[in-house]
MDAnalysis code that builds the backbone (N, CA, C; Angstrom):
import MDAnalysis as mda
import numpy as np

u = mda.Universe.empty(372, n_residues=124, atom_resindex=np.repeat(np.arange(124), 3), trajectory=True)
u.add_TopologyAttr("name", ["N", "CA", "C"] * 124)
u.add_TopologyAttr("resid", np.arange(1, 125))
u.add_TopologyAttr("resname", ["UNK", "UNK", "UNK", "UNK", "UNK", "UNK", "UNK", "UNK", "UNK", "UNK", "UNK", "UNK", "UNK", "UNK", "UNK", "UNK", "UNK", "UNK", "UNK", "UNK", "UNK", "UNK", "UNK", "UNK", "UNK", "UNK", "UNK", "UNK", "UNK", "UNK", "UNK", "UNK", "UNK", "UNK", "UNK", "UNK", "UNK", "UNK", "UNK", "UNK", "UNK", "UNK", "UNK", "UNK", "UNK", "UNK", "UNK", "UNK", "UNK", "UNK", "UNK", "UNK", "UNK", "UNK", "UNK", "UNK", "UNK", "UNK", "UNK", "UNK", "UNK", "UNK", "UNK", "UNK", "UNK", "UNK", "UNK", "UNK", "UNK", "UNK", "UNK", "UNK", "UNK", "UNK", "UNK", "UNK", "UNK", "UNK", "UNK", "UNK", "UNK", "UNK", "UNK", "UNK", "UNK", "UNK", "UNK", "UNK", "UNK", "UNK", "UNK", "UNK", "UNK", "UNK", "UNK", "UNK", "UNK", "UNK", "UNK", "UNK", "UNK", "UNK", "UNK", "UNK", "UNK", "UNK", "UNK", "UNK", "UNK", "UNK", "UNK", "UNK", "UNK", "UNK", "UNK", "UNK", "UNK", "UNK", "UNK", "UNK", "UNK", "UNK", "UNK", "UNK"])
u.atoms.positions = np.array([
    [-13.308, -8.930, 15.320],
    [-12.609, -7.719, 15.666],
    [-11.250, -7.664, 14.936],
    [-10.362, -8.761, 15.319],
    [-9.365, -8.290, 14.398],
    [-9.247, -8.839, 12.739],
    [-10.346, -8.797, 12.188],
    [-10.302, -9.034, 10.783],
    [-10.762, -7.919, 10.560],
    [-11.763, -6.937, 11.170],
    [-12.084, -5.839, 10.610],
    [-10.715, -4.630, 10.947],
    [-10.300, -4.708, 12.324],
    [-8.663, -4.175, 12.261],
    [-7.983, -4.807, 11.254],
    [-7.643, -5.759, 10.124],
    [-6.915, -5.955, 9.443],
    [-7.512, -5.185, 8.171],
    [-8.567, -5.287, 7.844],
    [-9.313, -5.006, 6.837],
    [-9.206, -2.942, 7.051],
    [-9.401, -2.808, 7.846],
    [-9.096, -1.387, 8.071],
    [-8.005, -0.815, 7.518],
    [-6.253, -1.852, 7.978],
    [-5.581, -1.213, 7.292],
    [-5.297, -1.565, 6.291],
    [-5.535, -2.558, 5.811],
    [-5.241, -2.910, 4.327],
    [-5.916, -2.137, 3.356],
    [-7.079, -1.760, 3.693],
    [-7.821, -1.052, 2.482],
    [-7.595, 1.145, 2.886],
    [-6.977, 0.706, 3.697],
    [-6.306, 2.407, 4.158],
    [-5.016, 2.456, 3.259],
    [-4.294, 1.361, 3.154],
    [-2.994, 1.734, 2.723],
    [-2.847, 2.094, 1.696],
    [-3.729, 2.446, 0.926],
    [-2.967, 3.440, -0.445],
    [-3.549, 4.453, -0.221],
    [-4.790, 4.833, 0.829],
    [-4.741, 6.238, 0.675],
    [-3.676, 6.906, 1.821],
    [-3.282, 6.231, 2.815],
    [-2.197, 6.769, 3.395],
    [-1.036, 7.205, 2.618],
    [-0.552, 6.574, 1.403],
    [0.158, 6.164, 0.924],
    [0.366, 7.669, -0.115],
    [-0.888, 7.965, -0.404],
    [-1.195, 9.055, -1.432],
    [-1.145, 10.409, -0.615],
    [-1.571, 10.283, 0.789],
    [-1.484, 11.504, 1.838],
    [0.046, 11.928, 2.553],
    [0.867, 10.930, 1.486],
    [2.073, 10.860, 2.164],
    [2.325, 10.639, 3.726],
    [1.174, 9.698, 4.291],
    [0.906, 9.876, 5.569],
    [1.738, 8.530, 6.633],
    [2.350, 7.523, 5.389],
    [2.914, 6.665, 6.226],
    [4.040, 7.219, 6.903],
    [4.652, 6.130, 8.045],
    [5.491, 6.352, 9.165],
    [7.097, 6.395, 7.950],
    [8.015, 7.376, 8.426],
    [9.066, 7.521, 7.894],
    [10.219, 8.328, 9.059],
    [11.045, 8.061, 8.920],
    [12.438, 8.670, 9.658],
    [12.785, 10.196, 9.070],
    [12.310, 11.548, 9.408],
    [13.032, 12.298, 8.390],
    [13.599, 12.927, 9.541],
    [14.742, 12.442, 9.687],
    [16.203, 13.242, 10.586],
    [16.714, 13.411, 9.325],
    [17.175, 13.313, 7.935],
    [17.770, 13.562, 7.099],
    [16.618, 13.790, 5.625],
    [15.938, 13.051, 5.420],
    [14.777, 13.645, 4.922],
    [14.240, 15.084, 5.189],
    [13.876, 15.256, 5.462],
    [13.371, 16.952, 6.048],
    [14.284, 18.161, 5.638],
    [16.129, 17.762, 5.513],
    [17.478, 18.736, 5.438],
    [17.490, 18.800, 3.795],
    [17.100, 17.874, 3.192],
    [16.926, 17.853, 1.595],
    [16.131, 18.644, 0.920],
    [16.884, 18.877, 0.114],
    [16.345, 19.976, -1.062],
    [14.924, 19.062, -1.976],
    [14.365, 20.113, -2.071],
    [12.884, 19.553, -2.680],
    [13.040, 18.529, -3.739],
    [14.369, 18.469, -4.922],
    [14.525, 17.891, -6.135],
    [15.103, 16.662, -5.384],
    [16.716, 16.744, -4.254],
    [16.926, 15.234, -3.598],
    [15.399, 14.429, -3.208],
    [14.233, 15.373, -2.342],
    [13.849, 14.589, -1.573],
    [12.989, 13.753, -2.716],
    [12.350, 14.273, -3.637],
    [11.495, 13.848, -5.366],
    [12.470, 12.589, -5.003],
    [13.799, 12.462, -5.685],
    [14.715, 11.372, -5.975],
    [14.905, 10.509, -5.192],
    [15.203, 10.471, -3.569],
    [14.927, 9.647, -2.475],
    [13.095, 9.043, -2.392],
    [12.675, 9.674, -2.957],
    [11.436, 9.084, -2.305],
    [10.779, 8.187, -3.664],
    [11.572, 8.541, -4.980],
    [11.037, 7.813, -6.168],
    [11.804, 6.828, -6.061],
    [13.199, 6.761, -5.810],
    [13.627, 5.544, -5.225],
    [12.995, 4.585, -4.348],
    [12.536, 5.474, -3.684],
    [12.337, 4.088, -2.541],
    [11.022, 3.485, -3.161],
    [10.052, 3.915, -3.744],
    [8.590, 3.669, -4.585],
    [8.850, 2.551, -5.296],
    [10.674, 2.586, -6.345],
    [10.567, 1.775, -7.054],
    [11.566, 0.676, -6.205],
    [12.207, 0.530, -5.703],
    [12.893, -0.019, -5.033],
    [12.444, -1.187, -3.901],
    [11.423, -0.486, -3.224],
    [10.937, -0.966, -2.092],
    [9.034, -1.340, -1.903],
    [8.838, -0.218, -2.171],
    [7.556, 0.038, -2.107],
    [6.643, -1.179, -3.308],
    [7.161, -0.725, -4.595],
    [6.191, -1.444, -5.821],
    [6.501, -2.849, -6.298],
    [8.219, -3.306, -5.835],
    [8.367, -4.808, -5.524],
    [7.578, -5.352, -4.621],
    [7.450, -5.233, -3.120],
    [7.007, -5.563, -2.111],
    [5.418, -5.912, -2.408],
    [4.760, -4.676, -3.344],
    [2.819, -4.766, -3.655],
    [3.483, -6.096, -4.723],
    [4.179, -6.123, -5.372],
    [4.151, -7.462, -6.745],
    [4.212, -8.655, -6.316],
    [4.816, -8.648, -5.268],
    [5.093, -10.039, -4.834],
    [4.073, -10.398, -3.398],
    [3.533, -9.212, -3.242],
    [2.434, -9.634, -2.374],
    [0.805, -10.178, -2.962],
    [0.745, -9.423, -4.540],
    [0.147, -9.634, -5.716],
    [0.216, -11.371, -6.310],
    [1.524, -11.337, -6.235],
    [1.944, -12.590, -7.020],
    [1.575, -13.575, -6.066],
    [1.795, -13.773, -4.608],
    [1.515, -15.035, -3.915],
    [-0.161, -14.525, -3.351],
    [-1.012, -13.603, -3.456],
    [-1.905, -13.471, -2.960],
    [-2.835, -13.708, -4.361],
    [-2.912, -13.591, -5.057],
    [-3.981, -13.900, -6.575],
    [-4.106, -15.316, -6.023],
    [-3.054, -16.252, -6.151],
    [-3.446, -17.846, -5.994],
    [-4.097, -17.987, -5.166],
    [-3.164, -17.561, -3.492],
    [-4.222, -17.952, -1.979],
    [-5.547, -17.028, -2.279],
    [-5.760, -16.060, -2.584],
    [-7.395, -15.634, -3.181],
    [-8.129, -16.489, -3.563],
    [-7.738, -17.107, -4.868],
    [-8.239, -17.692, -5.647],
    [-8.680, -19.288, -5.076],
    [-7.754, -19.775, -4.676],
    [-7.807, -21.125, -3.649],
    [-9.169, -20.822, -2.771],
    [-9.199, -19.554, -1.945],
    [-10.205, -19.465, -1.334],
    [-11.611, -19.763, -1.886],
    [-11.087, -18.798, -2.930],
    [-12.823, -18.337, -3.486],
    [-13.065, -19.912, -4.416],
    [-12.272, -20.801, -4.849],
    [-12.435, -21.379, -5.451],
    [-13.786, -22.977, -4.586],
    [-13.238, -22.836, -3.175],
    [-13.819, -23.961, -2.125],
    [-14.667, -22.656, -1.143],
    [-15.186, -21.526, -1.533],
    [-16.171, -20.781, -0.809],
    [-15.540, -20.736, 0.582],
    [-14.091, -20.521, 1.106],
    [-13.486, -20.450, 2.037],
    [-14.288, -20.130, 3.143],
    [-14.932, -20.958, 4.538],
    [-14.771, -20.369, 5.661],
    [-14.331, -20.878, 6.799],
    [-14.307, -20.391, 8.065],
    [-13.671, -20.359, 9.160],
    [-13.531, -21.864, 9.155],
    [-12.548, -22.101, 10.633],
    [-12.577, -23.921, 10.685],
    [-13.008, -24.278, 11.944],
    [-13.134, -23.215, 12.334],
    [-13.710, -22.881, 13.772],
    [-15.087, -22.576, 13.737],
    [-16.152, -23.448, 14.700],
    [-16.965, -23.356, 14.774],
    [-17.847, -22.044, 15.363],
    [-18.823, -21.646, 14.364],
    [-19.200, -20.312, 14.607],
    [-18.398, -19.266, 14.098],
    [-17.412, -19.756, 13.606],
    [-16.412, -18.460, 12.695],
    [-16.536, -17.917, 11.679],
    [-16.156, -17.142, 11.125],
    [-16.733, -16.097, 10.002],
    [-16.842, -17.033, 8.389],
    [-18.147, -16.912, 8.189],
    [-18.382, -17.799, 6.905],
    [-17.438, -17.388, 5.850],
    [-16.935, -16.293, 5.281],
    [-16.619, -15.796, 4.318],
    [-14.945, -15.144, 4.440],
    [-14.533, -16.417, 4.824],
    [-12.738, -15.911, 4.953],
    [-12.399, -15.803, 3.436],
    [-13.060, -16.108, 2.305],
    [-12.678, -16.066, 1.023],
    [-12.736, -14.464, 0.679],
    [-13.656, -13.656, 1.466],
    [-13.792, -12.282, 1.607],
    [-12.406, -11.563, 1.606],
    [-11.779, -11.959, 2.669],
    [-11.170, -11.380, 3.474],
    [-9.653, -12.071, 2.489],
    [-9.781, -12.795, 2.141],
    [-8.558, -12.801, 1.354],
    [-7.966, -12.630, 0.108],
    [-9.350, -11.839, -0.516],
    [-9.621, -11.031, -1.354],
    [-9.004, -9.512, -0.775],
    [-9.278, -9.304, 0.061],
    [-8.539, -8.076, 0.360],
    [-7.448, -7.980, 0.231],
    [-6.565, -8.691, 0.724],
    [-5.350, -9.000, 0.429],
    [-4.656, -8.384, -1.102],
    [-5.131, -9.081, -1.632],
    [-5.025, -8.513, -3.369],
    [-5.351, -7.484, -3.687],
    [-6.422, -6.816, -3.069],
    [-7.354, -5.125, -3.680],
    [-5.927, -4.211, -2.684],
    [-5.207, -4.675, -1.334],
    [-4.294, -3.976, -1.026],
    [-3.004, -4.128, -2.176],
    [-2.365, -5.043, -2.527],
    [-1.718, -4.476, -3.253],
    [-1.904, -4.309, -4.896],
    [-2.969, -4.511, -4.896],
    [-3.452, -3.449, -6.443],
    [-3.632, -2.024, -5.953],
    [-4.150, -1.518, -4.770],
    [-4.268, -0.533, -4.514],
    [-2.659, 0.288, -4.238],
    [-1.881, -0.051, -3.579],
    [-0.598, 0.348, -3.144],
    [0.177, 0.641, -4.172],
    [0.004, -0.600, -5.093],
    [0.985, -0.599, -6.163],
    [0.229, 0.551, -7.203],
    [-0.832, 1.012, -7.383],
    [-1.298, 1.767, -8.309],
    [-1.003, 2.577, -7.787],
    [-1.601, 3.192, -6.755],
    [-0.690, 4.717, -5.671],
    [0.580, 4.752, -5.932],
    [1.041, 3.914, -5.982],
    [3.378, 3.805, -5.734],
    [3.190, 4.423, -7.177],
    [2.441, 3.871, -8.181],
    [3.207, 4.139, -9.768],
    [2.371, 5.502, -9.865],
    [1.275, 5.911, -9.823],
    [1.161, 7.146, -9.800],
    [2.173, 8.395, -9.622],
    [2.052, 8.032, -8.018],
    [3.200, 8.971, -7.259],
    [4.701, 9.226, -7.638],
    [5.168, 7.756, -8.274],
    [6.114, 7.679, -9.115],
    [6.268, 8.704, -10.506],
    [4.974, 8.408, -11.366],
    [4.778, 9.155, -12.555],
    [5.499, 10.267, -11.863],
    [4.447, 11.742, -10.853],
    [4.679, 12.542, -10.851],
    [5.941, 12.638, -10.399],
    [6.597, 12.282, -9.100],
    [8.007, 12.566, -8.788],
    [8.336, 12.569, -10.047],
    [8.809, 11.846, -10.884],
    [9.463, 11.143, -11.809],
    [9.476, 12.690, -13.023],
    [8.138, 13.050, -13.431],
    [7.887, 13.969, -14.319],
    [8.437, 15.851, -13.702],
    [8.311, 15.489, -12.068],
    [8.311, 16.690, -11.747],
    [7.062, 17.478, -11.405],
    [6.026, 16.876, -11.430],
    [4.713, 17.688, -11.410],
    [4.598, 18.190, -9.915],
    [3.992, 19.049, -9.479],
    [3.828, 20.121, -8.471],
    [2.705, 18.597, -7.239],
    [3.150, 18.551, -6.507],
    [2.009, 17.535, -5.668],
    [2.468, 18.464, -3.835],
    [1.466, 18.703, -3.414],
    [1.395, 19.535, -2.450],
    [1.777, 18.795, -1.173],
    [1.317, 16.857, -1.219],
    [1.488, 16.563, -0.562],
    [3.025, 15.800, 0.150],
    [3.863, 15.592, -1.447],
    [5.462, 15.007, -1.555],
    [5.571, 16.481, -1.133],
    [5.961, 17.392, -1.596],
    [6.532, 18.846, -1.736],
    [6.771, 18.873, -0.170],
    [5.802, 19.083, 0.697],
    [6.101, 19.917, 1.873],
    [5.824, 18.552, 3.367],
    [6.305, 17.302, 2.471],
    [6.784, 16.196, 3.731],
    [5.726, 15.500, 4.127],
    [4.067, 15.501, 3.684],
    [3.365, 14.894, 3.901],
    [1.924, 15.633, 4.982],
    [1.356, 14.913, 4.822],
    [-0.093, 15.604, 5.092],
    [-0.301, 16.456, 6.527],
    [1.020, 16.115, 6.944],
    [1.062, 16.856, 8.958],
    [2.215, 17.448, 8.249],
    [2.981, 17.621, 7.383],
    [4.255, 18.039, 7.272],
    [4.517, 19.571, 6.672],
])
């Protein structure tokens, strides 16, 4: 149960990510002009967002790899054969995040029309 709740959101998070659908504070967000909010939010992509997928990239390739390398499973008896699975995910989340962040980046960045930055996100 909770590996498939983990697995749920890990492999959700870049399309949340693309629906502009993650959790954010806009008490001051929301008062910004369409061009600030582009600039606040390409900031934070490069700032926050596409460090955070690199270095989750960078220490998760090895522990992946460690896994898959000894056919990783549980240590617990009767536990899930294929934890090497599951820590593979790990990595497809931030290849996934980080490809969404630089996308989304491009466009802020270029200016291109995106329906879903523009008007605050997919409820917004």
């Amino acid at each position: 149960m909770i590996y498939g709740h983990a697995i749920m959101f890990l492999l959700g998070a870049g399309f949340v990510l693309r629906e502009n659908g993650h959790v954010r504070v806009d008490v001051f967000h929301a008062q910004y002009s369409d061009r600030t909010r582009r600039i606040v939010d390409l900031i934070g992509l490069l700032v926050f967002v596409l460090p955070v997928a690199g270095v989750i990239l960078w220490v998760g390739v090895p522990y992946a790899a460690r896994a898959w390398s000894t056919f990783e499973g549980s240590r617990q008896a009767g536990g899930l054969p294929v934890v090497y699975l599951l820590k593979t995910v790990i990595v497809v989340f931030a290849v996934s995040v980080a490809a969404q962040a630089a996308a989304i980046a491009t466009r802020l960045w270029i200016g291109a029309p995106d329906a879903h930055w523009a008007r605050g996100g997919a409820h917004g």
